[in-house]
N, C-alpha and C positions, 0 to 999 in steps of 0.2 A: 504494500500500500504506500503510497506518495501524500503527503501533507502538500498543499498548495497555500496558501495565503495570500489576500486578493486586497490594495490596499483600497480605502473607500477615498472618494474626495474630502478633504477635512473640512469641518464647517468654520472652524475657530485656528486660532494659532493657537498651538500646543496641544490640539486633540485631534485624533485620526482614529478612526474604527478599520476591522479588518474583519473579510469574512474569509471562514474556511473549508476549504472542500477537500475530501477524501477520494483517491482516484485509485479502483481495481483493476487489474486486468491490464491490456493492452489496446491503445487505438487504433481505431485501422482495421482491426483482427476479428472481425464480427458484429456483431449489433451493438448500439450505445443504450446504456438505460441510466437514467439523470432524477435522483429522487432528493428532494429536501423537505426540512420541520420546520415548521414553524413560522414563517409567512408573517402571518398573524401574530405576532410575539407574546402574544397571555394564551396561546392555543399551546398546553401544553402537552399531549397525550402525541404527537408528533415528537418531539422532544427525545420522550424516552423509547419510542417504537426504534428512532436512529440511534439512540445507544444500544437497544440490541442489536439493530443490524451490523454497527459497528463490528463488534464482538465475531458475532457469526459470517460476516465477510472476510475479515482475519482468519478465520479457520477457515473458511470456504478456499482463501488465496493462496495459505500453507499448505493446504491438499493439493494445490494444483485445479482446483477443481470450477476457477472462473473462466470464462470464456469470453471476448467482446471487451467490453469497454464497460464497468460500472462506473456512475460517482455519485458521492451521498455529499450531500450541504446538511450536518446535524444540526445546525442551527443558522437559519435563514437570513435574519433581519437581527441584526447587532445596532440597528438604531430605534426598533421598538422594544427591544430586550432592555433599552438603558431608560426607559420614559416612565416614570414614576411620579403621582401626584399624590399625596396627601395620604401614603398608603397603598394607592390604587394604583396596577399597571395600566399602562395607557400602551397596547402594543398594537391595537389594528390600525390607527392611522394616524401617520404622521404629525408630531405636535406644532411645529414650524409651518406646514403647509394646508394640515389638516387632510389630508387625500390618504384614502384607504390605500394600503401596501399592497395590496393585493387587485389593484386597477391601474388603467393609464401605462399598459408598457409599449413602449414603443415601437410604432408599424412598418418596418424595411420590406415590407411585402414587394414595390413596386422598384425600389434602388436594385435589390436582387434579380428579380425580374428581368430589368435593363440589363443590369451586367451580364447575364445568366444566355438570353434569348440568342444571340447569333452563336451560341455553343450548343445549342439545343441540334437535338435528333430526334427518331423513331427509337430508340431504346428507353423504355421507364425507366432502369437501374442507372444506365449513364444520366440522364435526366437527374435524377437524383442528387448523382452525385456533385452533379455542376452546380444544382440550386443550391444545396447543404453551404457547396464552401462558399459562392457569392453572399450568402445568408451572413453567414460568418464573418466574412469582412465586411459587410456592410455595416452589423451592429459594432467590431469593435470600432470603425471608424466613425461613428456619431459621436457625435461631442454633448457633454454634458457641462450643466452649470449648477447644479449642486447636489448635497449627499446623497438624496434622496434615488435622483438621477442616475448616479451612479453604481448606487447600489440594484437598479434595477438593470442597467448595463451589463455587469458585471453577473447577477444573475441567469441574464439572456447569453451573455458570451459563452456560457459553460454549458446552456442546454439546449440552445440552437438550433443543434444541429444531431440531437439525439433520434432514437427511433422508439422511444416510450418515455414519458416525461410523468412523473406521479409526485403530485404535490400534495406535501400532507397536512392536514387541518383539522379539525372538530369543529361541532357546534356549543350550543349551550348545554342544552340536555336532550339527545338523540341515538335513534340508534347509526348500526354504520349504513353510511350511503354513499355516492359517488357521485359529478360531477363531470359530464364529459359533450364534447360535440356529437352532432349525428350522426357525422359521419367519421366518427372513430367508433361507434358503439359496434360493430362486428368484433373491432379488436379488443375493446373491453371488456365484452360479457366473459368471456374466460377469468380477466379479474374482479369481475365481480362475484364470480364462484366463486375464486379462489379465497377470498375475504368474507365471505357472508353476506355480504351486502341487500340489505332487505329493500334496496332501490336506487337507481339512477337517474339521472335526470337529465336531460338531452335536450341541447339547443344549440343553433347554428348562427352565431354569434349573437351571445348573449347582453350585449352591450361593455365599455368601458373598459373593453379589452385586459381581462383579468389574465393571471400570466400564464395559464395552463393555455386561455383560447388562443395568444399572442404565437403557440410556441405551434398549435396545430393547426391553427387557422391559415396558416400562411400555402396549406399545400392542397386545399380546396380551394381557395381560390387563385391557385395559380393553374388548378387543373381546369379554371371557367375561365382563366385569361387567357388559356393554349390551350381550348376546347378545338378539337378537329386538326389541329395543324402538328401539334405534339405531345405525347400519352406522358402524365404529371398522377403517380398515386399518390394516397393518402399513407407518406410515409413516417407519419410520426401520430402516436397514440398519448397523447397528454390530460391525464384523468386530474379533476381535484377529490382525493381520498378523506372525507369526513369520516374521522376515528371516534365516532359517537359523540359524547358529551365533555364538554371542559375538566370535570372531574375524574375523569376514568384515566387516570394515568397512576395504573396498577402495572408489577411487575407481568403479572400472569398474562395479561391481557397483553399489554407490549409486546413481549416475547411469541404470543401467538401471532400476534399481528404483523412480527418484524419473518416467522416463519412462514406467513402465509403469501406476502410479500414475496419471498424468494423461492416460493414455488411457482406462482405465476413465471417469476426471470427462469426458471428452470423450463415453465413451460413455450417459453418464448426462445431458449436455447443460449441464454447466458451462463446454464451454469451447468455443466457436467453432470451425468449419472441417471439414475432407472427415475422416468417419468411416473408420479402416479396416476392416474385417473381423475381425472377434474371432480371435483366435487358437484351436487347437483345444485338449483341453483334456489337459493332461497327469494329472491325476489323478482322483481323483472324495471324496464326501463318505462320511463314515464315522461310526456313532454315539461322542460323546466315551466314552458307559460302554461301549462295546468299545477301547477305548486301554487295552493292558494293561503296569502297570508292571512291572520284570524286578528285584526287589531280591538284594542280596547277603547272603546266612544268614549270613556270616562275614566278618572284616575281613581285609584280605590287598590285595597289588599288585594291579590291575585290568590288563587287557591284552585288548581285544577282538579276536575273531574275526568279524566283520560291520562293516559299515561304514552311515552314515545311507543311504536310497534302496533299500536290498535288500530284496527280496522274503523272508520266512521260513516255514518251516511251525513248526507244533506242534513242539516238540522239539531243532530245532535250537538249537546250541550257539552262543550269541550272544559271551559273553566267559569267562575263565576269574577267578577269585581264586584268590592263590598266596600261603600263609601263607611267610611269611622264615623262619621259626623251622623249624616240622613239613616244610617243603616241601612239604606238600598243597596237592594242587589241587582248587578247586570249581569245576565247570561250572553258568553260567549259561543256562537253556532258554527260546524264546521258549515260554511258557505256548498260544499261536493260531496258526492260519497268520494272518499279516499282511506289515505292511510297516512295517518296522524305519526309526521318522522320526527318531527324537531320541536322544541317547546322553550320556551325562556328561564333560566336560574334564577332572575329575581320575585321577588313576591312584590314587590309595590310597581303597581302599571301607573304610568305618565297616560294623559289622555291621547291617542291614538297610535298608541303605541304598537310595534307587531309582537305579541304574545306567542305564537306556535305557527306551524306551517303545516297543511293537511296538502297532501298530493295526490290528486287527480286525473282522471285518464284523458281528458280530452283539453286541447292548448282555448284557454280562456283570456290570458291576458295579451298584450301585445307591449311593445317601448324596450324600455331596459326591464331585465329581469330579474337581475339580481339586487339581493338588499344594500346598504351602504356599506 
């Protein structure tokens, strides 16, 4: 294994943050698979899934037994890691800028492109390869003008040009679910098996260019910008991996997780030895615009009636709001029949607040999709 260290733009004289990434295997030598924790810098159930994988790629590497190109980023975002107010981590977005870390990365879709196009042929693999490294140079030759910037650079540089990109995250209190384009879901549903995942959520750009769509988006629509004239697959599979709820960062659970993780890379041929049998599938995929949010019309104690994993229809009564003062109650309804994945940590709701997310089978909203 190779330590790399990546230095960040500094924002002050006398401070510089640095991120690090771990690199298995050899480049060149087979497929790349590009995974990091923590994004998000208070998600921490990522966190510790990349200290086991740590561990277990070390032994994977002294057997001999990787294949391709791994690299882990165990810890993503060293400028929400250090954001601390008054007790409370502040690590999903940015305090200087205010922008979620996990949006806004930057689109070389069209620099590549140009550079790329009079190299282009009838071969998809060479195709590939020419995008991958114009890809490559494009993002490190952007220029950036602050930390933040860089850090998402610096991010991009390393996964670019991977061929499975798996970003790890949680929710508040949920169970495990996934996060991917549509047209990566063929390649995903294997990891969706391989983790349990009691649902996926599918949309073809989801708005605000979060860093998983940044990294696969670019090769659908380069296959619609060189529709008919030259054959562009969908060569990189970039999932966002919700490791259930903020609090679940248990050993047991990690260590499963960080196993289940490298059997999928087993099943994709990064990693040496007797394949097992996919596991069957616990859930199935679902459009992210039928993910329907449950907000609170009024601020009051929150106390749920459902719990993350249930089944809901139309109507039923998900949580209550209970004003202290008037002692009314407002009942919260799931809006679909779906399956009730995600739900909020806190007990006191701000007046319109989104409290849980029920998922549904048929696409209902339209815009951006995703939450802040």
């Amino acid at each position: 294994m190779q330590i790399q260290k990546h230095l960040l733009l500094s924002p002050a004289p006398g401070t510089q943050r640095e991120l690090l990434s771990l690199h298995y295997g050899q480049p060149g030598k087979g497929l790349k698979a590009y995974l990091q924790a923590s994004l998000h810098a208070d998600e921490m159930p990522g966190m510790l899934v990349a200290h086991h994988l740590r561990s277990k790629l070390d032994a994977l590497e002294a057997a001999g037994l990787i294949q391709g190109e791994i690299i882990l980023v165990p810890m993503a975002n060293p400028i929400g890691l250090s954001q601390f107010l008054l007790h409370g981590h502040l690590g999903r977005f940015e305090a200087n800028s205010g922008e979620n870390f996990n949006r806004h990365y930057p689109d070389q879709i069209d620099a590549a492109a140009l550079a790329a196009e009079p190299q282009l042929n009838q071969d998809p693999a060479h195709n590939c390869q020419v995008l991958r490294r114009e890809l490559k140079a494009a993002v490190a030759a952007a220029e950036v003008g602050t930390e933040l910037q860089s850090l998402r650079k610096t991010l991009m540089g390393l996964s670019c040009d991977a061929d499975i990109v798996l970003d790890l995250h949680c929710d508040a209190q949920a169970v495990m679910h996934l996060y991917t384009e549509t047209p990566c879901w063929p390649d995903c549903e294997p990891l969706a098996r391989c983790l349990g995942a009691r649902l996926t959520l599918l949309a073809k750009d989801s708005g605000d260019n979060p860093f998983d769509e940044a990294c696969s988006q670019v090769w659908w629509q380069w296959a619609e910008r060189f529709e008919g004239r030259f054959p562009i697959p969908q060569a990189c599979l970039a999932v966002t991996v919700e490791l259930r709820g903020s609090a679940d960062v248990e050993h047991d659970l990690a260590s499963s997780d960080a196993d289940n993780l490298l059997a999928f890379l087993s099943f994709r041929g990064l990693i040496k030895g007797a394949l097992a049998p996919l596991p069957p599938a616990l859930g199935d995929a679902r459009p992210l615009a039928g993910c329907m949010p449950i907000k609170a019309p009024s601020a009051g104690l929150l106390t749920f009636l459902r719990q993350p994993g249930q089944t809901v229809a139309a109507g039923d009564v998900i949580a209550h709001v209970i004003c202290p003062i008037s002692a009314s109650v407002t009942e919260l309804k799931s809006p679909v029949d779906g399956l009730l994945f995600a739900r909020e940590s806190t007990r006191f709701a701000s007046a319109g607040m989104k409290v849980a997310k029920v998922a549904g089978r048929q696409a209902l909203r339209t815009g951006k999709l995703l939450g802040a």
